[in-house]
C-alpha positions in Angstrom: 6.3 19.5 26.8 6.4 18.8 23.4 9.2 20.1 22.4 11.0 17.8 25.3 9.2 14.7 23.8 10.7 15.6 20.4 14.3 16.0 22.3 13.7 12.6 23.8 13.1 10.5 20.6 15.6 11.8 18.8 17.8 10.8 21.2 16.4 7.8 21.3 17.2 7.5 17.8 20.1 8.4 17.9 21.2 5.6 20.5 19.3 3.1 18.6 21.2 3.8 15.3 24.6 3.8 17.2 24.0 0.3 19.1 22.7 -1.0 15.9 25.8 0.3 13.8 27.7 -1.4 16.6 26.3 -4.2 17.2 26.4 -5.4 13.5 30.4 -4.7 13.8 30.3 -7.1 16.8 28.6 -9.9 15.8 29.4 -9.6 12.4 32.3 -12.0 13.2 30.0 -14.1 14.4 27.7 -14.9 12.0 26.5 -17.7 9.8 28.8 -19.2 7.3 28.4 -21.4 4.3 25.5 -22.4 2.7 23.0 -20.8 5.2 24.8 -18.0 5.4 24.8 -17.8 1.8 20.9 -17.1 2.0 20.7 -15.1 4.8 23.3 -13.3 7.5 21.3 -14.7 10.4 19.9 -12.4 13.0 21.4 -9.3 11.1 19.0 -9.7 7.9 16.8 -8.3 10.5 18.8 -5.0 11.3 17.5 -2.9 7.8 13.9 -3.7 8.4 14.7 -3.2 12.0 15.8 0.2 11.5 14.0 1.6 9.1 10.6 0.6 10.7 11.3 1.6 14.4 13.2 4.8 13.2 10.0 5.9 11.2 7.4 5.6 14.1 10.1 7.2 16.3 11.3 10.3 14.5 8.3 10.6 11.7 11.5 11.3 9.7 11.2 8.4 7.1 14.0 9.8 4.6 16.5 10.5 7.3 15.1 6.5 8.6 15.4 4.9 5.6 18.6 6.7 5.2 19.9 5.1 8.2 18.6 1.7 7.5 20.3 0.8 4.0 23.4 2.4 5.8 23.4 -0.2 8.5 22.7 -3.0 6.0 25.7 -1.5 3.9 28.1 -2.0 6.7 27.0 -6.0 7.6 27.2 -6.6 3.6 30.8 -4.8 3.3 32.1 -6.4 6.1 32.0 -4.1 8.9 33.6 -1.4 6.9 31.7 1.7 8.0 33.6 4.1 5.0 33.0 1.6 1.8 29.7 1.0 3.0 28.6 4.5 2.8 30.1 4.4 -0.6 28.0 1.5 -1.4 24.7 3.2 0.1 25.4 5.7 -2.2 26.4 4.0 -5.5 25.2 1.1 -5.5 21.8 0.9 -3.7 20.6 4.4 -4.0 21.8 5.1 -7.5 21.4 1.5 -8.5 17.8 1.7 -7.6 17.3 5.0 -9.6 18.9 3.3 -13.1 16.7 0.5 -13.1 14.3 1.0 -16.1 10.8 -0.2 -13.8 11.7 2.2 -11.0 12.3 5.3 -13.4 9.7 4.7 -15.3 7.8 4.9 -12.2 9.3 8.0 -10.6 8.7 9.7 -13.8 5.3 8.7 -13.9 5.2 10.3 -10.0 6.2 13.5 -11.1 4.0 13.6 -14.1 0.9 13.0 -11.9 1.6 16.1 -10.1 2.0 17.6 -13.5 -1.7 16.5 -14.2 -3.1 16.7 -11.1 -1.9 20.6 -11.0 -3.3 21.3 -15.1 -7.0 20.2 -13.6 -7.4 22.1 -10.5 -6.2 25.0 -12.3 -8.7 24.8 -15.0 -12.0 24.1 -12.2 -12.5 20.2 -12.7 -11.2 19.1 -9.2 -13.6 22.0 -7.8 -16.6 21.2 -10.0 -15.9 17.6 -9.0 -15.8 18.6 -5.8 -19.2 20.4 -6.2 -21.0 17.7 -7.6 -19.7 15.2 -5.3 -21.4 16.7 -2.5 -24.3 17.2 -3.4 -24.6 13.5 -4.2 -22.6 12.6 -1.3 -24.4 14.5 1.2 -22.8 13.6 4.6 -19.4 12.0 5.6 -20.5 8.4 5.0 -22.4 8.6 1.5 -18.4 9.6 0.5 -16.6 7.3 2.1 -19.3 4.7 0.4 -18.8 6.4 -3.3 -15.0 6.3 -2.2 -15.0 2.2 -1.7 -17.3 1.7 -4.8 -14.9 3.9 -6.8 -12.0 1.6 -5.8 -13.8 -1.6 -6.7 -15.0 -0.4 -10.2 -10.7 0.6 -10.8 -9.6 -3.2 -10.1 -7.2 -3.3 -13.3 -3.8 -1.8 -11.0 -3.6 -0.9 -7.6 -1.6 2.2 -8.7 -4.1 3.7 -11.1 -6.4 3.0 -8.0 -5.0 4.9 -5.6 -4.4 7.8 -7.8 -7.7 8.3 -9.2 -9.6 7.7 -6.6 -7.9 9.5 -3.7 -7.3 13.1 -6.1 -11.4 12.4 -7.5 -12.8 12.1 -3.6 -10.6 14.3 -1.3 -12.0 17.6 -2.5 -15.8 16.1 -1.2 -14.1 14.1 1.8 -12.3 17.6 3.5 -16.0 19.3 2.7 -17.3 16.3 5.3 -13.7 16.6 7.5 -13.1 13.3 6.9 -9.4 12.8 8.1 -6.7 12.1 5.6 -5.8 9.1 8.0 -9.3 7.9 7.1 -9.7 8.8 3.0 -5.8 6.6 2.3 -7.3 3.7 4.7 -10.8 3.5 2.5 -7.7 3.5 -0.8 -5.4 1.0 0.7 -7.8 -0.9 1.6 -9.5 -1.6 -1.1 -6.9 -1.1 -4.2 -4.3 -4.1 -3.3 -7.3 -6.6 -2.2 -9.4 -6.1 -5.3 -6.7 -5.9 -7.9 -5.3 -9.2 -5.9 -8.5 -10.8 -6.0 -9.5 -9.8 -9.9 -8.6 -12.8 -12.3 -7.8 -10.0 -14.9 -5.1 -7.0 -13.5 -1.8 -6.4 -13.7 -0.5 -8.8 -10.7 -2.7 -11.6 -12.4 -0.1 -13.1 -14.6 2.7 -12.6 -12.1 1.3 -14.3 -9.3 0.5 -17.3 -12.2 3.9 -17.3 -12.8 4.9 -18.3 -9.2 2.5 -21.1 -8.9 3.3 -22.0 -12.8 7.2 -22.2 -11.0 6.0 -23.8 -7.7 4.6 -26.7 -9.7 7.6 -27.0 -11.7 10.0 -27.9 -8.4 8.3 -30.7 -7.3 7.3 -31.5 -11.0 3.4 -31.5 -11.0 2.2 -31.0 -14.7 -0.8 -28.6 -13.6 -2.9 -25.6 -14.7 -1.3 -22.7 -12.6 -3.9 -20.4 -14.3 -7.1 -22.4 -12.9 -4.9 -23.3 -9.8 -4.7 -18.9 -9.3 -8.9 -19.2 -10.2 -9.3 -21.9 -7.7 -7.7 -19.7 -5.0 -9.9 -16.4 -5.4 -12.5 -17.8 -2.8 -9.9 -18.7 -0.1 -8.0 -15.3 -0.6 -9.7 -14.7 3.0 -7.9 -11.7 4.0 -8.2 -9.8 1.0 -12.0 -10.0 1.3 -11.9 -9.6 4.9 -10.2 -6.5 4.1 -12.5 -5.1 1.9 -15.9 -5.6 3.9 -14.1 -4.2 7.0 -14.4 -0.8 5.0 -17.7 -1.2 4.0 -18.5 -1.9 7.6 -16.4 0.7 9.1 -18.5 2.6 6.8 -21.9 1.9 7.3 -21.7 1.8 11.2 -20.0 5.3 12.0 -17.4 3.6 14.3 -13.8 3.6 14.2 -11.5 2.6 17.1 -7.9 3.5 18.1 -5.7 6.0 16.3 -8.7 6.3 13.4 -11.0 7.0 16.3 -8.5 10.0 17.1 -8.1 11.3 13.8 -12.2 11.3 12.9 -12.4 13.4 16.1 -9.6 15.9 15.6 -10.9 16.4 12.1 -14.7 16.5 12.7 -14.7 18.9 15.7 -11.2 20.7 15.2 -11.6 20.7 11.3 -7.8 19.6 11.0 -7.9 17.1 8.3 -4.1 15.8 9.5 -1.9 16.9 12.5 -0.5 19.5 12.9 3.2 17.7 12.6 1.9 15.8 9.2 3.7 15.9 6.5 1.6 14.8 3.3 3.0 13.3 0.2 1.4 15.7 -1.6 2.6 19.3 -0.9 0.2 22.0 0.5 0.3 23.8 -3.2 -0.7 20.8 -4.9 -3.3 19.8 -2.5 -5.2 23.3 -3.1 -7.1 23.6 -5.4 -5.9 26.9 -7.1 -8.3 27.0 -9.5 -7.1 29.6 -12.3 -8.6 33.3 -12.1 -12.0 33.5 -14.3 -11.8 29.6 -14.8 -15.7 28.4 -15.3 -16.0 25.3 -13.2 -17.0 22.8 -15.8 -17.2 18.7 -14.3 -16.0 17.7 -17.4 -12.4 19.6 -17.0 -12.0 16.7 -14.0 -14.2 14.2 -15.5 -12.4 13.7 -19.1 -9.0 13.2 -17.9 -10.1 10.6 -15.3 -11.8 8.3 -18.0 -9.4 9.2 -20.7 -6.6 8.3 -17.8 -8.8 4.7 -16.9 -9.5 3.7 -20.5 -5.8 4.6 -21.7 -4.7 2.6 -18.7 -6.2 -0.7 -19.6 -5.5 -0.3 -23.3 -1.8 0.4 -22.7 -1.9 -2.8 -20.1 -3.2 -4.9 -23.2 -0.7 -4.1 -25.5 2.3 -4.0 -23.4 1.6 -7.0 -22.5 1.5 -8.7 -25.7 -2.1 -8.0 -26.5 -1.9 -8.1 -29.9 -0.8 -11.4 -30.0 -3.4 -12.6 -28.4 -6.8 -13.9 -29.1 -9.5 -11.4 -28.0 -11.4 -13.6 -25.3 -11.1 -13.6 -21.6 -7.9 -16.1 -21.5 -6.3 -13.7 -24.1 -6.9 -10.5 -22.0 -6.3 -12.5 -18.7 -2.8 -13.1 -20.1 -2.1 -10.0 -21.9 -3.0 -7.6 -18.8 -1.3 -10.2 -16.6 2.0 -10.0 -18.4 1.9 -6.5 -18.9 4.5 -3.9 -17.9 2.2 -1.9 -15.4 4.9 1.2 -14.4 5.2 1.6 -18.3 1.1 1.4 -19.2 0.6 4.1 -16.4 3.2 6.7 -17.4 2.4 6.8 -21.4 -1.2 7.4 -20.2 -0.4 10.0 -17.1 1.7 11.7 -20.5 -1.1 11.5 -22.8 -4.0 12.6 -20.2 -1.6 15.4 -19.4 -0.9 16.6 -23.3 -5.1 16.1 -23.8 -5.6 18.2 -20.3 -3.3 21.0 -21.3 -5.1 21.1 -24.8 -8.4 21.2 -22.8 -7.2 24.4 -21.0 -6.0 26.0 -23.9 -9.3 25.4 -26.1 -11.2 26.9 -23.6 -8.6 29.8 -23.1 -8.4 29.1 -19.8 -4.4 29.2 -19.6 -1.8 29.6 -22.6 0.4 27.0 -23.5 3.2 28.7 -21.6 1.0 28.9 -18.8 0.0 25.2 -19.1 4.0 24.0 -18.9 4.8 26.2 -16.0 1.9 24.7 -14.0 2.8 21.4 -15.3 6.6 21.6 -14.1 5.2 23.0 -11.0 3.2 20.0 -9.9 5.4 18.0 -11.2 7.6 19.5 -8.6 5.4 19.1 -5.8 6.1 15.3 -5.8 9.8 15.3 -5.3 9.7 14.3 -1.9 7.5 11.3 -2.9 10.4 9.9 -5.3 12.7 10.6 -3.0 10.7 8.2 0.0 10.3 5.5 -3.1 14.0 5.5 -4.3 15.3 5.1 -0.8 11.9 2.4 -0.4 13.3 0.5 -2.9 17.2 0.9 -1.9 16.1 -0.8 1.3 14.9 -3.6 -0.1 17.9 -4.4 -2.5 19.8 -4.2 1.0 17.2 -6.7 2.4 17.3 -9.0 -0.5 20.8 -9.2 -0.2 21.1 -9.7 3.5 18.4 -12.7 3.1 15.8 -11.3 5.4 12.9 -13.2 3.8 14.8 -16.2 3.5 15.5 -15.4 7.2 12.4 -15.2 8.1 10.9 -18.2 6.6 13.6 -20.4 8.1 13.5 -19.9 11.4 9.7 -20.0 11.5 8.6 -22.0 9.0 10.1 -25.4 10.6 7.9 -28.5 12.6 4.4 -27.4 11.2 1.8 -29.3 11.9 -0.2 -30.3 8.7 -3.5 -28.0 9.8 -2.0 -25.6 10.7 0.4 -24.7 7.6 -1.6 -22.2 5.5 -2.2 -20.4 9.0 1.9 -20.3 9.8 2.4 -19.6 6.0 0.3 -16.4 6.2 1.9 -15.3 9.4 5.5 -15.5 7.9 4.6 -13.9 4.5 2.9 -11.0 6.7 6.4 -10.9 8.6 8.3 -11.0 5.4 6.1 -8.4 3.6 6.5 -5.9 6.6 10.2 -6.7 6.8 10.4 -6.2 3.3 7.8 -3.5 1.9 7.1 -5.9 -1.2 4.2 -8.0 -1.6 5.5 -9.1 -5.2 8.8 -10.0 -3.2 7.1 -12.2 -1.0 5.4 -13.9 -3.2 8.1 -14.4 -5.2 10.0 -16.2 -1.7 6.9 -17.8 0.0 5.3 -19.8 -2.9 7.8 -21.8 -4.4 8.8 -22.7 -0.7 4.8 -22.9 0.1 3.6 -25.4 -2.4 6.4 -28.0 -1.8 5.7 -28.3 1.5 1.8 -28.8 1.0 2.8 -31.5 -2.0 5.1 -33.5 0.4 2.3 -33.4 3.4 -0.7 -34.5 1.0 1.4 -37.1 -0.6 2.0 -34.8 -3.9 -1.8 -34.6 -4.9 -3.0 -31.5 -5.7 -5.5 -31.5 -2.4 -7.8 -27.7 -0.9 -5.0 -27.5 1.5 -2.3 -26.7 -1.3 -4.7 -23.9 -3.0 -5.7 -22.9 0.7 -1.8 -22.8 0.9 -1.2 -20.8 -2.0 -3.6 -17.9 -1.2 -2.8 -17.8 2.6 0.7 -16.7 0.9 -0.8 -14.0 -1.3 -3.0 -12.9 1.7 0.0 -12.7 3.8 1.6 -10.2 1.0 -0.9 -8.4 1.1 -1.3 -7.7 4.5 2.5 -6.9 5.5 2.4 -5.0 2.5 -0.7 -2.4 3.6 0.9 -2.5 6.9 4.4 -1.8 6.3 5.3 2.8 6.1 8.2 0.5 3.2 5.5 -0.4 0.9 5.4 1.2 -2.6 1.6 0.7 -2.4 1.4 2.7 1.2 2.8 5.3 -0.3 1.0 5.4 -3.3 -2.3 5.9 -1.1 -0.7 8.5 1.3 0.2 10.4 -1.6 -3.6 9.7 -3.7 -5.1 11.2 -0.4 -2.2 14.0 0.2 -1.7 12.1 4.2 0.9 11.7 5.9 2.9 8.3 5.1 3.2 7.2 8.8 -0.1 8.4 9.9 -1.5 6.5 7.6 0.3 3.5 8.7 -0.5 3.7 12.2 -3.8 4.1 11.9 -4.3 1.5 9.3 -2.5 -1.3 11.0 -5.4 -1.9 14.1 -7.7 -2.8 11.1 -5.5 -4.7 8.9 -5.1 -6.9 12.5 -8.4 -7.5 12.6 -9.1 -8.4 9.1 -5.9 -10.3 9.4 -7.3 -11.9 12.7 -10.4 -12.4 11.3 -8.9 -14.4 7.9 -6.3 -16.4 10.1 -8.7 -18.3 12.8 -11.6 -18.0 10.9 -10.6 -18.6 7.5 -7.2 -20.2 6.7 -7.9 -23.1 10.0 -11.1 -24.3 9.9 -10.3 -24.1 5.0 -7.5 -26.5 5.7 -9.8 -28.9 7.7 -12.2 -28.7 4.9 -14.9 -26.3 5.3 -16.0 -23.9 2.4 -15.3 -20.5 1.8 -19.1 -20.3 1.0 -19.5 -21.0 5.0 -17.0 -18.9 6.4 -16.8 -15.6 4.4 -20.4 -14.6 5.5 -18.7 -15.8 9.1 -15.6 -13.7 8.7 -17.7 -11.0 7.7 -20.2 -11.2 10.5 -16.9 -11.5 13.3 -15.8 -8.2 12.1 -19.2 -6.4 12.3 -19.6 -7.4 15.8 -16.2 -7.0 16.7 -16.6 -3.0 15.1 -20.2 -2.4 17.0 -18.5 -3.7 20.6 -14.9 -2.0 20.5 -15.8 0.6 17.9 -17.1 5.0 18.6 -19.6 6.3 16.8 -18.0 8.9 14.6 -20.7 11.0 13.9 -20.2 14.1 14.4 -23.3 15.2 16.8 -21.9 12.0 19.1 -18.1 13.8 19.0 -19.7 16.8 20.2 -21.7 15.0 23.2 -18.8 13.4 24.1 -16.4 16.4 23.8 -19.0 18.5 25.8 -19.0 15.3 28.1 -15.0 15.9 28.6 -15.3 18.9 29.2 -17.4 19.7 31.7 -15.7 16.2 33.9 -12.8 18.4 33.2 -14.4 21.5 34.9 -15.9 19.6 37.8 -12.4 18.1 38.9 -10.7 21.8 38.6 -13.6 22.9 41.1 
């Protein structure tokens, strides 16, 4: 049976990139021209999103997807020329995206992680860890709540987030049989709303610089760094988002495909399905801890603090710290403007030289030894790179097709006044799904945001334009944990060794809700006026009772009543 399901989507697939390829020929002829055409190509900006999206959840083949998808965009781009557009796919976007000095640096940083990650479970840190962590997290939910705390504390860069805390906390989450599905949701979930929310991290001064350019249009002579302070409180979903974990947490209840995946993992001790395909290999995820290696906490402990502290101090200075005064505005500015894909790799290379000095000290391995496990893990995360290169590809497609600007036209016209920061959160979640990119979408949806708000208030500087403002952030945010595209996606799937699309799936039913929860509860009734202080602890209370109704007790005792209670309905039927 399952082998004609698989038959079935490929073919599937197969049709739907064929029609697609098709279809773009046909109504290629037909599309916009001249100045709106010159933002976007219509209804076609949709077809790489399109693809790449539908074709993920349909094969679980996300290369061969993505693949597909920047093809397709290649060929509305080039005209309908199916030959120069593979060309292009090739050349331009794939190895386009590769030369670009942020994206290498990051890939290299990739590899070296598996480099690292590799030096300290050979030398007994991750197992020690692993140790100690249970016996202070003595059942599944004292780990998941060390595993959301751990998060908050890393609020400098989502990356270092997802990294640190998924390889610290998997060893003690698979001793609970936690599902992977359920460690990279607790990650997500907490690294992109907290770094969002913090008024010092590495998206700070970025996100200041599109409201510093959003008051320049309409030419309002304004503080865009109080203006981003001013929004934290509204930033509804991101907080939403957070306390939806905690509360997930704290009940035992998960609904949906997380429901699923607690079960299969608590009672069939299979951590991810059998089809998975985590984006960390099965080598790397073991801990092979070398033969005769003592298992000292500190061989896992150093690295991680050396890695955090080297972190922030590399995000200072490459971001002009030096420079600056040494007070909150000066390190507000000087981790805001730093290069974050640059910080992380010279201190992934430096915890990595200080790891493989470690293991030689305490004769653990030689310095031969050390390099060739190195390499190793380093090789381990080749398939990761390869999912981020052809990420990124896709979204130079996008960006050149217009889909963002797509998306915001045709729904961002005729909005009532109330209702705007609402609508504006709906299409920035659109556009960061389409797109994979919450930078990108802020970089579209607030200079396009604020003007709008100015002309409605009469160009005063009212709650509903910093309401405004953050309902776009939120919006990135959200399409961004949502969207199997998303840098930051696979950045958790890979810091919890799940699968990329597994993760998305079972993610999305509790991004709705927080999402849900932020839209009618937060972003309405803010732009009428009423205080975040109000409707937070609302928000917050929505979701608990919306997890106690539709939510199942995930411990593991209730799984077995209700397995047992499965199986003998099923026996009773068959007699």
């Amino acid at each position: 049976m399952s082998k004609k399901i698989s038959k079935r989507r490929w073919i599937i697939a197969a049709l739907l990139i064929a029609v697609t390829i098709l279809a773009t020929n046909i109504v290629f002829a037909e599309s916009e021209t001249g100045e709106e055409a010159s933002a976007h190509y219509g209804l076609l900006s949709l077809v790489t999103p399109f693809l790449a999206i539908v074709l993920s959840f349909i094969t679980k083949q996300v290369v061969l997807s993505l693949a597909a998808a920047i093809f397709a965009g290649a060929i509305i781009l080039d005209g309908g020329n199916v030959f120069t557009a593979f060309l292009r796919t090739c050349d331009t976007y794939i190895v386009g995206t590769v030369t670009d000095s942020w994206n290498a640096t990051l890939l290299v940083f990739i590899l070296a992680v598996g480099g690292l990650i590799a030096i300290m479970s050979k030398m007994g840190g991750m197992q020690a860890m692993a140790i100690a962590m249970s016996r202070k997290a003595k059942n599944a939910k004292n780990s998941l709540l060390i595993t959301w705390i751990m998060g908050l504390i890393i609020f400098f860069e989502d990356y270092a987030n997802s990294l640190v805390v998924g390889p610290t906390m998997r060893p003690a989450t698979d001793r609970e049989r936690i599902s992977r599905e359920k460690l990279s949701y607790v990650i997500d979930s907490t690294a992109g709303p907290v770094t969002d929310l913090a008024p010092i991290s590495s998206w700070t001064a970025y996100e200041i610089g599109m409201i510093a350019l959003a008051f320049s249009s309409v030419g309002y002579d304004g503080n865009a760094c109080g203006t981003f302070i001013q929004t934290i409180p509204y930033r509804f979903y991101n907080i939403f988002a957070i306390f939806m974990v905690l509360i997930i947490i704290l009940m035992q209840r998960d609904y949906g495909p997380m429901y699923r995946a607690e079960k299969r993992a608590r009672l069939q001790g299979k951590l991810y399905e059998d089809n998975a395909k985590p984006m960390i290999s099965k080598e790397l995820d073991a801990m092979n801890v070398k033969e005769g290696a003592p298992l000292r906490i500190c061989n896992a402990v150093v690295p991680i603090v050396v890695f955090t502290v080297v972190t922030i101090m590399a995000l200072w200075y490459t971001g002009g710290g030096v420079d600056e005064p040494f007070n909150f505005t000066g390190i507000q500015n000087a981790l805001g403007n730093a290069d974050a894909a640059t910080s992380i790799l010279y201190s992934v290379i430096f915890t990595s030289i200080l790891s493989i000095i470690m293991a030689m000290v305490q004769k653990i391995m030689t310095l031969k030894e050390c390099i060739d496990v190195w390499l190793g893990g380093c090789k381990e995360l080749l398939l990761t790179d390869t999912i981020l290169v052809l990420a990124w590809a896709s979204g130079t497609a996008m960006e050149n097709l217009g889909t963002g600007n797509y998306i915001s036209h045709v729904v961002g016209d005729s909005i009532p006044g109330i209702l705007i920061p609402v609508v504006l959160f709906l299409i920035s979640c659109l556009v960061a799904f389409a797109t994979g990119t919450s930078y990108g979408t802020t970089a579209i949806m607030i200079p396009i945001a604020f003007p709008l708000t100015w002309g409605i208030t009469g160009g005063e500087m009212s709650d509903l334009c910093i309401v405004t403002i953050a309902a776009c952030t939120c919006g990135s945010i959200f399409g961004d944990h949502c969207s199997p595209l998303s840098d930051t996606t696979i950045m958790s799937s890979m810091g919890s060794a799940a699968d990329l699309i597994d993760h998305a799936k079972t993610q999305v039913p509790y991004a709705m809700v927080a999402a849900i929860a932020a839209g009618a509860i937060g972003f309405i009734p803010a732009a009428a006026g009423v205080s975040p202080i109000i409707l937070i602890p609302l928000g917050i209370a929505a979701i608990a009772i919306f997890v106690r109704l539709v939510g199942k007790s995930t411990k593991t005792e209730d799984l077995q009543r209700e397995a047992e209670a499965e199986a003998s309905g099923k026996a009773a039927i068959k007699q």
